[in-house]
Backbone of each chain as ProteinMPNN parsed JSONL, in Angstrom:
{"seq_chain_A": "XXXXXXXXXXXXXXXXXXXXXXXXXXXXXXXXXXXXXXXXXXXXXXXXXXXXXXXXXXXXXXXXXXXXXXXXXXXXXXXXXXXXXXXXXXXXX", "coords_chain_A": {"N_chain_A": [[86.7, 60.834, 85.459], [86.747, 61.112, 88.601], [89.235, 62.212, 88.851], [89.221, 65.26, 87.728], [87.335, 65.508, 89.553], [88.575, 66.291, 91.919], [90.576, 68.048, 92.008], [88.941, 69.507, 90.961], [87.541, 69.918, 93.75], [89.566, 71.692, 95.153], [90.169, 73.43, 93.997], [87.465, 74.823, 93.655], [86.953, 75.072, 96.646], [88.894, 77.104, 97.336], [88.295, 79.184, 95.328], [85.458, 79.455, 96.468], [86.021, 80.456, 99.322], [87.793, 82.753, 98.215], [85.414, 84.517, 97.45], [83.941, 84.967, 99.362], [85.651, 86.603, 100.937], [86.136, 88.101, 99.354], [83.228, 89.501, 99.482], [83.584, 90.457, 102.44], [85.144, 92.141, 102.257], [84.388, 94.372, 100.565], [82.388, 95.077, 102.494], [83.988, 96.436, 103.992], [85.378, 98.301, 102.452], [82.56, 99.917, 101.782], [82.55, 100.798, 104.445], [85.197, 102.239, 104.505], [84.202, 104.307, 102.965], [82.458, 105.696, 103.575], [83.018, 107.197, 106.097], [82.689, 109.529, 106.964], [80.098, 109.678, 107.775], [78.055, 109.049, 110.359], [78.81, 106.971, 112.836], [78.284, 103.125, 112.246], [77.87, 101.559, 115.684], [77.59, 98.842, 115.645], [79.374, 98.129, 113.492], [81.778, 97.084, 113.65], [81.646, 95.036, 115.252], [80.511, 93.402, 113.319], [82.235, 93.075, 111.125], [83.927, 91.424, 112.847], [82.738, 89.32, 113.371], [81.761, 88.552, 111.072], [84.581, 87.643, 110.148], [85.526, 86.079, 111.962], [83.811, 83.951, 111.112], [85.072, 83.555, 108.512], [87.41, 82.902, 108.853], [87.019, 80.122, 109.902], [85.772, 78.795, 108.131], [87.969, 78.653, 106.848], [90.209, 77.473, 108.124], [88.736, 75.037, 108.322], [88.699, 74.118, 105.282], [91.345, 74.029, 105.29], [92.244, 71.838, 107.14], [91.117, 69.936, 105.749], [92.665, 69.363, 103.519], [91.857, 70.941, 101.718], [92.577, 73.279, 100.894], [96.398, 74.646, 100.926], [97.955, 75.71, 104.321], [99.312, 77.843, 103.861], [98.171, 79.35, 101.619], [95.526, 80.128, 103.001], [96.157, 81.721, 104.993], [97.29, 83.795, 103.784], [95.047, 84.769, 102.473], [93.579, 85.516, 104.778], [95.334, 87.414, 105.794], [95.528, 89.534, 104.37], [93.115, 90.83, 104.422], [93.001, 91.476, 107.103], [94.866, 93.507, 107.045], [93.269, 95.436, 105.862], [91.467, 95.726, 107.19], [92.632, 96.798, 109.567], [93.215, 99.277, 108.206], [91.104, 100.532, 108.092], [90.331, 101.129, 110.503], [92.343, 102.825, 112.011], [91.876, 104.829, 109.919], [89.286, 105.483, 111.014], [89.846, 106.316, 113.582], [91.438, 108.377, 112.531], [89.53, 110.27, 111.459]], "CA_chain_A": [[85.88, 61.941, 85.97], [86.752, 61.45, 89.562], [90.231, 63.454, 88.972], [88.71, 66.436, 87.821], [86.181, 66.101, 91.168], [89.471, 66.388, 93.336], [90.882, 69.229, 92.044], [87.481, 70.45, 91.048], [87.325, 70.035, 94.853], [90.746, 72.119, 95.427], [89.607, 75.205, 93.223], [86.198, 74.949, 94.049], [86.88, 75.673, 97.799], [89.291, 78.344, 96.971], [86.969, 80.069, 94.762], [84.327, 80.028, 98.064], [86.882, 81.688, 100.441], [88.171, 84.249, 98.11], [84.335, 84.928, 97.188], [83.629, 85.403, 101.139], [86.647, 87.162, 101.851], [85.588, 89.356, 98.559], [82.338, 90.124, 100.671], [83.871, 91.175, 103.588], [86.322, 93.481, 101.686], [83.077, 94.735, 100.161], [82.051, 95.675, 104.005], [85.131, 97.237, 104.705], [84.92, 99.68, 101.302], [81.809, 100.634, 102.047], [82.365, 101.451, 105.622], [85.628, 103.709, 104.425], [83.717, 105.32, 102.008], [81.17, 106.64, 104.652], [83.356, 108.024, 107.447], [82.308, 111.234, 107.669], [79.082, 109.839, 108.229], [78.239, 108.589, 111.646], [79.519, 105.551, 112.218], [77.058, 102.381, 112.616], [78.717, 100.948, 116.787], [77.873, 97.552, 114.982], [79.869, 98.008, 112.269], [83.226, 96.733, 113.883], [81.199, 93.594, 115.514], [80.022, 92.718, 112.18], [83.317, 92.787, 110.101], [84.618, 90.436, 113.364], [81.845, 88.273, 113.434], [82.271, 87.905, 109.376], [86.274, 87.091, 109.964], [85.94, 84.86, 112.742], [83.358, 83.102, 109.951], [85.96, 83.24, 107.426], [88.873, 81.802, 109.647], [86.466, 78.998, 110.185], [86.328, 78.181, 107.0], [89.684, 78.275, 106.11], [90.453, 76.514, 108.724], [87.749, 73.713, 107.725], [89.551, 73.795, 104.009], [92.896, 73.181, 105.462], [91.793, 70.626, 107.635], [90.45, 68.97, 105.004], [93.366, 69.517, 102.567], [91.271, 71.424, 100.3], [94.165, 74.209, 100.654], [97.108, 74.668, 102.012], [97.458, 76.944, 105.105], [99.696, 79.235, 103.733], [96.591, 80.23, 100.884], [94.531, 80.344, 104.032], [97.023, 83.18, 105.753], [97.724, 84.927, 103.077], [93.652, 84.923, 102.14], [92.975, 86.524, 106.103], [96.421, 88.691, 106.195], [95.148, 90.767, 103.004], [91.615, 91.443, 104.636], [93.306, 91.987, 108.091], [95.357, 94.877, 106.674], [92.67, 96.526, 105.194], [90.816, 95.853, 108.562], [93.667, 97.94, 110.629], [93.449, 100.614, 107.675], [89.838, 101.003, 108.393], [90.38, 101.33, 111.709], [93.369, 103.835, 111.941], [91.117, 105.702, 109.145], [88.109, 105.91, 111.285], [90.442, 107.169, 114.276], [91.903, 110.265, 112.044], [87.881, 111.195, 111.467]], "C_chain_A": [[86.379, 62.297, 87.377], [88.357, 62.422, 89.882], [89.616, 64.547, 88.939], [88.146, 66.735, 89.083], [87.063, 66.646, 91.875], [90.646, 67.566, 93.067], [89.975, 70.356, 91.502], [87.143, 71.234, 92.726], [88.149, 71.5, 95.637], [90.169, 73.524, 95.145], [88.455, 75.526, 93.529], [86.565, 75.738, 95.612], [87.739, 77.145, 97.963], [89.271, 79.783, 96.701], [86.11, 80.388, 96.219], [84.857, 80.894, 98.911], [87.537, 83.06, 99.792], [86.738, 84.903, 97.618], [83.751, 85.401, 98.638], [84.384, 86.453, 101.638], [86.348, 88.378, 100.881], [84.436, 90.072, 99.289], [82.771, 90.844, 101.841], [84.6, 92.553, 103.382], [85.152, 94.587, 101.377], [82.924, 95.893, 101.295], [82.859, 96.671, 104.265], [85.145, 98.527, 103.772], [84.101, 100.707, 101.602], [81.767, 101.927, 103.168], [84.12, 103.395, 105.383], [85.305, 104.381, 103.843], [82.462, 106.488, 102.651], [81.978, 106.675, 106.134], [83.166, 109.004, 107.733], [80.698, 110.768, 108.124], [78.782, 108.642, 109.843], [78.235, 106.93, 111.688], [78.24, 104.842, 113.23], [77.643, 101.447, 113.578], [78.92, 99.602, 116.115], [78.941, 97.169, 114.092], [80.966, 97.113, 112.755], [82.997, 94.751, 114.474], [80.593, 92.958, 114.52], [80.892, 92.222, 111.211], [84.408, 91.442, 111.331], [84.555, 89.416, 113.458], [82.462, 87.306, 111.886], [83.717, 87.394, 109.546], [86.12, 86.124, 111.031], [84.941, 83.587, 111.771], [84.161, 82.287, 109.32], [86.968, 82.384, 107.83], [88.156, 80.163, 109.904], [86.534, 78.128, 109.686], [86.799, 77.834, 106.325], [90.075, 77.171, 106.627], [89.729, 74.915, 108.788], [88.823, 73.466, 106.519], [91.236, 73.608, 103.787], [93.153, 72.25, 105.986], [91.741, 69.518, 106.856], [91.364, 68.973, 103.686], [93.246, 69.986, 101.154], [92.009, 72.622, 99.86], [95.069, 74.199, 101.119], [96.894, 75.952, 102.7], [98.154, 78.099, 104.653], [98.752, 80.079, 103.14], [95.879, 80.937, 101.872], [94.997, 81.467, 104.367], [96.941, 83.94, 105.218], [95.929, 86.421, 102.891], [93.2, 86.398, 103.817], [94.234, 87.478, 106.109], [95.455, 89.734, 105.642], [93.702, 91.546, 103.713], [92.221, 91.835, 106.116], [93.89, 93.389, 108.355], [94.624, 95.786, 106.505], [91.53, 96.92, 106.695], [91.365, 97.218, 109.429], [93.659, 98.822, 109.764], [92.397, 101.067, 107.911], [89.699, 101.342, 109.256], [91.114, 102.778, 111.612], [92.343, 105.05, 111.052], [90.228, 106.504, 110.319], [88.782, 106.888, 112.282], [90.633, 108.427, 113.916], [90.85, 111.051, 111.85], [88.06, 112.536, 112.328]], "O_chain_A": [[86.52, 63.493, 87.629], [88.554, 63.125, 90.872], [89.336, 65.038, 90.032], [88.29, 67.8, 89.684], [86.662, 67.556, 92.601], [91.483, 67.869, 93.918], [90.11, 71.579, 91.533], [86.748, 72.37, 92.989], [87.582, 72.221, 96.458], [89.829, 74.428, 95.909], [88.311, 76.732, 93.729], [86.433, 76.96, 95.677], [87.307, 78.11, 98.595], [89.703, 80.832, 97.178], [86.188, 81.43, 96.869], [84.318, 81.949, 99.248], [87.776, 84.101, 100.404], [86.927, 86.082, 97.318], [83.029, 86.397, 98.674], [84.005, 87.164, 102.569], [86.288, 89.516, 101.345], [84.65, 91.211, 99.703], [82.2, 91.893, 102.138], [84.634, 93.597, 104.032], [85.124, 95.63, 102.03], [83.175, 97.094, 101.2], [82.463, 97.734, 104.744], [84.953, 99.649, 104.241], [84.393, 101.898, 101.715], [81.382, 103.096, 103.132], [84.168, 104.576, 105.727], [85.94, 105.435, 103.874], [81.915, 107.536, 102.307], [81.49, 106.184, 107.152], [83.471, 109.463, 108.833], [80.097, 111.564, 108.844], [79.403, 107.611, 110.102], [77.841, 106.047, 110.926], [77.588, 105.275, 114.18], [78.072, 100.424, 113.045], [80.051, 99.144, 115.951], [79.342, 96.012, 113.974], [81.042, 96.135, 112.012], [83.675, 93.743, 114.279], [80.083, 91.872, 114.794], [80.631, 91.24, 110.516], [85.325, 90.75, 110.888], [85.431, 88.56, 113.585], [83.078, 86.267, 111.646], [83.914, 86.45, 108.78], [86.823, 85.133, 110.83], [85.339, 82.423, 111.75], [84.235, 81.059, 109.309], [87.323, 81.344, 107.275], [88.87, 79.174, 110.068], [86.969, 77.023, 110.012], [86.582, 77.05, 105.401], [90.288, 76.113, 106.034], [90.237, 73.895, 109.256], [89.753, 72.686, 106.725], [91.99, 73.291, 102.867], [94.132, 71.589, 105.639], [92.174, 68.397, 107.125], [90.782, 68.555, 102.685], [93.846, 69.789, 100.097], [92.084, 72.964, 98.68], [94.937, 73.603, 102.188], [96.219, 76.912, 102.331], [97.764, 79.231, 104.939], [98.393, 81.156, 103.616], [95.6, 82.131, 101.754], [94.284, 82.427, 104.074], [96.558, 85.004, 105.705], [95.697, 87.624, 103.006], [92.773, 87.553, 103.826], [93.924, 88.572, 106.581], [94.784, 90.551, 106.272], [93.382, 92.709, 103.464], [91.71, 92.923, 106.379], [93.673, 94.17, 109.282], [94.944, 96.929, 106.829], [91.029, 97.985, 107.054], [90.777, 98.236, 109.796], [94.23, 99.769, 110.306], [92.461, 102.291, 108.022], [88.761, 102.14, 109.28], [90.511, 103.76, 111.18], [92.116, 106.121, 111.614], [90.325, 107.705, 110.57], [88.556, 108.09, 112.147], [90.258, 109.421, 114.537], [90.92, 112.274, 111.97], [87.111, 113.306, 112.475]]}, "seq_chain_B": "XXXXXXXXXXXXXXXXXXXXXXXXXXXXXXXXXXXXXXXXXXXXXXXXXXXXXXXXXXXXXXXXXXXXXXXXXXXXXXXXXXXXXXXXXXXXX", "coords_chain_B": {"N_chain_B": [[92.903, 55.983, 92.209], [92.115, 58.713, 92.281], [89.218, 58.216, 92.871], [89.021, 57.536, 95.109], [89.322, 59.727, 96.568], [87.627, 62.187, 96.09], [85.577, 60.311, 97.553], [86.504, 59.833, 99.591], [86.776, 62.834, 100.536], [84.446, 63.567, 101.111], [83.401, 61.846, 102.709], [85.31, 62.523, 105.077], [85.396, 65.291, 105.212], [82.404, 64.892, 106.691], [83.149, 63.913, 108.784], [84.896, 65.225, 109.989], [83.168, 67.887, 110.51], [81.35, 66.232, 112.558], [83.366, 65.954, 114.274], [83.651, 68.516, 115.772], [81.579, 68.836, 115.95], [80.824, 67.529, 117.805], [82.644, 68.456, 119.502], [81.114, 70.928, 120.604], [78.879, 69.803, 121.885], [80.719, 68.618, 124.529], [81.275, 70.684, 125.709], [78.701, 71.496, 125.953], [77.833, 69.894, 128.048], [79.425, 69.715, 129.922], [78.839, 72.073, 131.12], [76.231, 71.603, 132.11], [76.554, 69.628, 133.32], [77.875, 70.829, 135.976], [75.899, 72.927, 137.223], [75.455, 73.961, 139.498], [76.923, 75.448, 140.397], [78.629, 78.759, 140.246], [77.314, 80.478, 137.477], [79.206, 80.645, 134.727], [79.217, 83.964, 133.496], [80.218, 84.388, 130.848], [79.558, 82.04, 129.225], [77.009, 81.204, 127.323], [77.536, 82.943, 125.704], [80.13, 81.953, 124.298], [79.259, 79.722, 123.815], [77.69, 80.445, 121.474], [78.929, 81.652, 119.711], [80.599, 79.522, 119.037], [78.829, 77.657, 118.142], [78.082, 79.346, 115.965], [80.515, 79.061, 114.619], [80.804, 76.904, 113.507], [78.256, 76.54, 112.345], [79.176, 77.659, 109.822], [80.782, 76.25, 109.081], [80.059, 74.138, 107.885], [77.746, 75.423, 106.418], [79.999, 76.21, 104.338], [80.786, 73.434, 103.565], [78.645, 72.341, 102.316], [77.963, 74.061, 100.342], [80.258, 73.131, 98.834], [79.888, 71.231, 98.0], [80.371, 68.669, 99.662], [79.11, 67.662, 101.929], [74.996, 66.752, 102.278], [72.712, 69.371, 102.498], [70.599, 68.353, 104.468], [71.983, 66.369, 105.841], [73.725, 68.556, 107.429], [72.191, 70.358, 108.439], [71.017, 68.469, 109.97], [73.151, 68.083, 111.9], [73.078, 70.66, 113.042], [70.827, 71.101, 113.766], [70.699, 68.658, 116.683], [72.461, 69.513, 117.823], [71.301, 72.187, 118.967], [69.098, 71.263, 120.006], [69.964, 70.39, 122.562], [71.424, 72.604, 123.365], [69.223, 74.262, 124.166], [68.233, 72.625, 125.801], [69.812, 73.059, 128.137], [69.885, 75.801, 128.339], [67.317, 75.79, 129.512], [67.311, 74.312, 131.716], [69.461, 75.531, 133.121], [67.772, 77.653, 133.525], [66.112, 76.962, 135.224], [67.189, 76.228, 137.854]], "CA_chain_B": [[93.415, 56.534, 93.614], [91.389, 60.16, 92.962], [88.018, 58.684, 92.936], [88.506, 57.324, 96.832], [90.161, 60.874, 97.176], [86.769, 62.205, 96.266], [84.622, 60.002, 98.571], [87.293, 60.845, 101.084], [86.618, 64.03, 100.74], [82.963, 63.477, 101.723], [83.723, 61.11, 104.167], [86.368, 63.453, 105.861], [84.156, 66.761, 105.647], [81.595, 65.065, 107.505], [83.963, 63.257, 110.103], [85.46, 66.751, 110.955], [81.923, 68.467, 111.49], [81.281, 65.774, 113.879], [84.217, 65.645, 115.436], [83.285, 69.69, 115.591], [80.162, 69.199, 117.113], [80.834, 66.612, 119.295], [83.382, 69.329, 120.577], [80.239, 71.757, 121.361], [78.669, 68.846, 122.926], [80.964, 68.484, 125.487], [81.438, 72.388, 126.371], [77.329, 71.827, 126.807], [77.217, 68.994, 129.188], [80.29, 70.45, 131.21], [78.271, 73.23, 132.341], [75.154, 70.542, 132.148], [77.08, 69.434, 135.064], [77.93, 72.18, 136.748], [74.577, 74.277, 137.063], [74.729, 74.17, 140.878], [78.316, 76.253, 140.588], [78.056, 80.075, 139.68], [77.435, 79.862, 136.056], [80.197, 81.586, 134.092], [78.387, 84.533, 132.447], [80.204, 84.161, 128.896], [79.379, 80.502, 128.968], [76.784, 81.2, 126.341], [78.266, 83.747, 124.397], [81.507, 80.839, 124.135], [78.24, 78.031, 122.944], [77.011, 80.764, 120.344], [80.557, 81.725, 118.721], [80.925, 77.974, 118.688], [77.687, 77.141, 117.157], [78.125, 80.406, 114.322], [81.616, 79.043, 113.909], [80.186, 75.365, 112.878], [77.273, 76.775, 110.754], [79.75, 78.32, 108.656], [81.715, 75.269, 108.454], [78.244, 72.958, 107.628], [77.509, 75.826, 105.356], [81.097, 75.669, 103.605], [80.674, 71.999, 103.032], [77.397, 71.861, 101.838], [78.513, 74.503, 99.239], [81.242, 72.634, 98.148], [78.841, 69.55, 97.582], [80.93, 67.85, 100.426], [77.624, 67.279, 102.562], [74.125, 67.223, 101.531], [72.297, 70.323, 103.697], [70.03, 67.507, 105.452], [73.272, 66.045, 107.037], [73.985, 69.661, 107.814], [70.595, 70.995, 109.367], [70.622, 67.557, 111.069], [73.49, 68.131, 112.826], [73.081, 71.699, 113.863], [69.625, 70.646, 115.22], [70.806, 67.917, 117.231], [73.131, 70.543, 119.078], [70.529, 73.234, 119.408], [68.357, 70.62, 120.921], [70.803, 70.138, 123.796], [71.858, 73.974, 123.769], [67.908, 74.934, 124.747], [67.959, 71.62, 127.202], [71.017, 73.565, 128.814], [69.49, 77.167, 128.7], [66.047, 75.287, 130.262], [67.779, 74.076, 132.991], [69.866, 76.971, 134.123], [66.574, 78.663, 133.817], [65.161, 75.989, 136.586], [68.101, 76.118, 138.719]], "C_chain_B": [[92.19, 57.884, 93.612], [89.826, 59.344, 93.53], [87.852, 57.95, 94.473], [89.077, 58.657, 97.506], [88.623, 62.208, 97.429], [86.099, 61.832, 97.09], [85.068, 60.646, 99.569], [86.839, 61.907, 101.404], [85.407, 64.756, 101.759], [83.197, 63.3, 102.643], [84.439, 62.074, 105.424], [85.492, 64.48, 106.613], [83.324, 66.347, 106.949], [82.207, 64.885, 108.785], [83.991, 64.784, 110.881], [84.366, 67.508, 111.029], [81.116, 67.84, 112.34], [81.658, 66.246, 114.881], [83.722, 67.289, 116.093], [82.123, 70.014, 116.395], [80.126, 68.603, 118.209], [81.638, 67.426, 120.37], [82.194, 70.069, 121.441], [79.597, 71.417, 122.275], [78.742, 68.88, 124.062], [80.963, 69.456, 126.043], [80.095, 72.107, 127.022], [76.56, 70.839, 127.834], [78.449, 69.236, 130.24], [79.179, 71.337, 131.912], [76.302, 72.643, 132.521], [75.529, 70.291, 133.629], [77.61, 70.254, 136.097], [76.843, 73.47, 136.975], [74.706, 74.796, 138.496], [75.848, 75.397, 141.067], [77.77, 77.271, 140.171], [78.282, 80.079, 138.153], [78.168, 81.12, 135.264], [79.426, 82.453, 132.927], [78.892, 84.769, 130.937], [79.947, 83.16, 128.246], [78.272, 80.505, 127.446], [77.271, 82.113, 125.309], [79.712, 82.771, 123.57], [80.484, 80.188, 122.859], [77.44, 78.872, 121.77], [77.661, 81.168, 119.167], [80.785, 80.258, 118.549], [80.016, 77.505, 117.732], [77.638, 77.92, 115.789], [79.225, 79.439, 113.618], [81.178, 77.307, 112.933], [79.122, 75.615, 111.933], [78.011, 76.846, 109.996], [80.591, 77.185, 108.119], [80.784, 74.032, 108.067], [78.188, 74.49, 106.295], [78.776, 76.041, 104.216], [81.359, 74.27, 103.045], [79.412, 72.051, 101.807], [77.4, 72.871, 100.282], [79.483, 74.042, 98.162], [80.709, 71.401, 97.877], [79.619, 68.577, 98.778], [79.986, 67.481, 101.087], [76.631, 67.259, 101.781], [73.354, 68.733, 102.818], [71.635, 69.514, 104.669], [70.905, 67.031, 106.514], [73.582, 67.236, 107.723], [72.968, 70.571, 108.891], [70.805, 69.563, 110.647], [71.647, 67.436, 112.354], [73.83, 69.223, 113.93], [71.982, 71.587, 114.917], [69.741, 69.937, 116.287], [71.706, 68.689, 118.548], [72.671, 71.513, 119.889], [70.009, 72.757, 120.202], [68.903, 70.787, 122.576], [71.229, 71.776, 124.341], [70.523, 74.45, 124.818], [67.319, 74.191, 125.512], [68.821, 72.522, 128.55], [70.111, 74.917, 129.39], [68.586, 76.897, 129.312], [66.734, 74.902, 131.724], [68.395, 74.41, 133.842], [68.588, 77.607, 134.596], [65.88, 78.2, 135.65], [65.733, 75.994, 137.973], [67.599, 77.151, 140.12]], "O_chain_B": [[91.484, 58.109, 94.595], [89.293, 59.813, 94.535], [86.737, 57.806, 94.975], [89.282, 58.739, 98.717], [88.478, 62.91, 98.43], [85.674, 62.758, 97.78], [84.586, 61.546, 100.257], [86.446, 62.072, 102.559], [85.324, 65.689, 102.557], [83.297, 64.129, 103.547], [83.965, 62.193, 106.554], [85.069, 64.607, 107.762], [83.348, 66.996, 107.996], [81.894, 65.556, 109.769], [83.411, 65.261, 111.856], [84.557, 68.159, 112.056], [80.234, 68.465, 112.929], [81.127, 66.722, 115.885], [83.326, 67.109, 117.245], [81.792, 70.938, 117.138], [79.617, 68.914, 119.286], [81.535, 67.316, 121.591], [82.152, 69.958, 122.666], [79.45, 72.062, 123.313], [77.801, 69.043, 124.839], [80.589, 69.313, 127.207], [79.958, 72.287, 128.232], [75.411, 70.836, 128.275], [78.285, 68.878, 131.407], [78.785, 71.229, 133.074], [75.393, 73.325, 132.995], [75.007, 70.624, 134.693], [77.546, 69.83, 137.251], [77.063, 74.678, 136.884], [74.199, 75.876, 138.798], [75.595, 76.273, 141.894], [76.629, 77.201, 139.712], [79.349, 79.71, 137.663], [77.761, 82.28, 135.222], [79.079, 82.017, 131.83], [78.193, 85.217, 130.028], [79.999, 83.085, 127.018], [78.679, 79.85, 126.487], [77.323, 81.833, 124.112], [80.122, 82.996, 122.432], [80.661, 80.119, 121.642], [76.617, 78.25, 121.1], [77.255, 81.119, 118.006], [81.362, 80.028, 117.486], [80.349, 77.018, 116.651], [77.28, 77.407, 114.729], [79.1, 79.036, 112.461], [81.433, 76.99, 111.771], [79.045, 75.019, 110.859], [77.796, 76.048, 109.084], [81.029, 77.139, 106.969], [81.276, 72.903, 108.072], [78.751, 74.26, 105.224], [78.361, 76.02, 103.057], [82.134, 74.087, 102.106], [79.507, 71.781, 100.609], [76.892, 72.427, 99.253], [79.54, 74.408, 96.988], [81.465, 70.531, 97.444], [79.237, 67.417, 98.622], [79.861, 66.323, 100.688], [76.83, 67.613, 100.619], [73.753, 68.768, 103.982], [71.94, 69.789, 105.83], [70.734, 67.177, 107.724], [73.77, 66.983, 108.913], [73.216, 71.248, 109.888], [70.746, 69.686, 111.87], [71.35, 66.954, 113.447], [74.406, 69.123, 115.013], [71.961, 71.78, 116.133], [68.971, 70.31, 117.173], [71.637, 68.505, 119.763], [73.106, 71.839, 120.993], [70.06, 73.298, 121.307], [68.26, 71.238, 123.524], [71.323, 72.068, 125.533], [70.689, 74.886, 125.957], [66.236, 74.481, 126.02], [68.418, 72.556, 129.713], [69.735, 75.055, 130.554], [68.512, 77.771, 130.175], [66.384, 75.481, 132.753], [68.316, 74.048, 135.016], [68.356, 77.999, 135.74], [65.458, 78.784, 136.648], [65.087, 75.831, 139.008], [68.316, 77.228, 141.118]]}, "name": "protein", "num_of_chains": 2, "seq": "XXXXXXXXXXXXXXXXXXXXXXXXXXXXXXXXXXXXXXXXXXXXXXXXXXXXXXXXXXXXXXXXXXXXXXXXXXXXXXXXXXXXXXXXXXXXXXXXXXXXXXXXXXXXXXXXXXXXXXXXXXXXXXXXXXXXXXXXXXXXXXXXXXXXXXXXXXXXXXXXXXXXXXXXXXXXXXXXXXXXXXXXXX"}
């Protein structure tokens, strides 16, 4: 049984960070899907707040060899991109 | 070998949200000791990004069954305690 736990463990944490990092993407959708409408000042301290979260937790699950860090990078690049497209977006408003 | 890779796992998790808190700890008895100095006005904004960034990594465990939440509550409380000894005693200063 206790194999399965330890790469139960592996995928399990995996699963959590791309389910978090799915949330945040979430955030970010939403917010380009409503640029014409006035933008909420919070909005940008909320998607930073949520990523300095997420890095937390990565960084917990690499710590702890529950991933490696490249997963981890790759996991925050992909949401960082879409970060700077949201941005740049809101600018051309 | 997995099923001490398992405990480990436990074991580990919690070690590193010690070691984690014991970091915040010290940030909050540095400026414990230093009240009489001019008190650096991001000092709590530092001890509340520190304390989010440790929920999330207490609530990343405790998701992953690596903690139970009691270990988790018990050691955010134990920091808060000391955070609102800190903010009491600037207050007094």
């Amino acid at each position: 049984m206790a194999a399965e736990m330890v790469t139960g463990h592996h995928e399990r944490a995996l699963e959590l960070l791309k389910a978090d990092a799915q949330k945040i993407l979430k955030l970010i959708e939403v917010q380009m899907g409503n640029l014409t409408m006035p933008q909420c000042p919070l909005y940008e301290e909320v998607l930073d707040t949520q990523m300095f979260g997420l890095s937390r937790e990565i960084d917990f699950a690499v710590r702890l060899q529950l991933i490696d860090a490249e997963a981890g990078k790759e996991l925050l690049g992909t949401l960082e991109k879409q970060l700077s497209a949201l941005h740049e977006a809101s600018m051309r408003k």
